[in-house]
N, C-alpha and C positions, 0 to 999 in steps of 0.2 A: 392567357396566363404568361408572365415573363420567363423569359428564359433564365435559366441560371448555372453559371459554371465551376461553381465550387472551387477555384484556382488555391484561393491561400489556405483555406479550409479543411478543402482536401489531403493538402501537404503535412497540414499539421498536423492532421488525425494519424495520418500512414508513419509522419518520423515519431511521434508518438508510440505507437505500435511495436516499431523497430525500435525504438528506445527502452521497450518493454522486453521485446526481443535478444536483448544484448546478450552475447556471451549462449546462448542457443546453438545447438550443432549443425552446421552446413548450412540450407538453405532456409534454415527457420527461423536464422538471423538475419540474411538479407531479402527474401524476397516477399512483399509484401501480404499474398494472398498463404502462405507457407507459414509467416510469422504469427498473422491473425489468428490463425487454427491454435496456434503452438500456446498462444498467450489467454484465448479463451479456455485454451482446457486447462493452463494452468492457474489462473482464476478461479476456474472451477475446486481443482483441488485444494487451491488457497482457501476457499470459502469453507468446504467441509473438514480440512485440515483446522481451522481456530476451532470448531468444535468440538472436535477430538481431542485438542486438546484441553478443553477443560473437564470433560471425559477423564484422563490419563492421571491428571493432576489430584483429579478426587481420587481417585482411584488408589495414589502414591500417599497421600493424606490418610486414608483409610489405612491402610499397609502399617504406615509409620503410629499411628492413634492405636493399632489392635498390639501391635508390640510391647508400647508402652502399656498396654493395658493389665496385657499376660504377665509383664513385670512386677505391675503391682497386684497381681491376681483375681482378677475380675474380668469377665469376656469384655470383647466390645459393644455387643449389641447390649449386657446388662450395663456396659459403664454410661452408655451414649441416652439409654433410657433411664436410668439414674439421675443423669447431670437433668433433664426435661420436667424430671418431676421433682428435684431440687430447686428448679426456675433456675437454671443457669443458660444462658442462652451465648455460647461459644462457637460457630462455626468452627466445620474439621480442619480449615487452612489455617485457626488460632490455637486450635487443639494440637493440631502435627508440629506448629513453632514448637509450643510450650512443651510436648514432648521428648523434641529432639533437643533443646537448649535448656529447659529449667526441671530438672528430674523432681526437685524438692516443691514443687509447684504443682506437678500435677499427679503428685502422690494425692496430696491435700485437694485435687478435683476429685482423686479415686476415690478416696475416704469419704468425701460428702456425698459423693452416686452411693456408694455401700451405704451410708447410713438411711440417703433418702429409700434406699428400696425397703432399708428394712421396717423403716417408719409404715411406709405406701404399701 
């Protein structure tokens, strides 16, 4: 088997690392085997961090959709089963828009959920 020395390879992956590293406290910024650790585990939390976040986002969405709901007097779980058996098919991140920006808008989603329950 040939030998092999990883020269330029090697360098690149470690300023790599360290360039990932930047700005890290003390020695997590310079030294290489210290850095590694430092940016694996913050990968780590970058990875479950974007999930949470879309977690949090529904989560604000819901918030903002059940407010506007209470306003126009109807819960969220009857407005949200309402709109499904009207056939309105609106995700909550177009529901929380239209809530927060167009009152006169989704009074008129409320009134169709109200009417479709009452039909259904």
């Amino acid at each position: 088997m040939p030998r092999v020395k990883r020269g330029t390879k090697r360098r690149a992956s470690r300023h790599k690392t360290l360039e990932r590293a930047s700005g890290y406290f003390l020695t997590k910024s310079k030294l290489h085997r210290a850095a590694q650790e430092a940016v694996e585990r913050a990968l780590k939390f970058a990875y479950v961090g974007r999930r949470n976040k879309k977690r949090d986002f529904r989560a604000l969405w819901i918030v903002r959709i059940n407010a506007a709901c209470r306003a126009a007097g109807i819960s969220y779980s009857k407005f949200m089963h309402g709109l499904k058996v009207a056939g309105i098919d609106l995700d909550r991140k177009v529901l929380a828009e239209i809530a927060a920006n167009d009152t006169a808008a989704f009074l008129s989603l409320a009134e169709k959920a109200k009417s479709a329950l009452a039909q259904g």
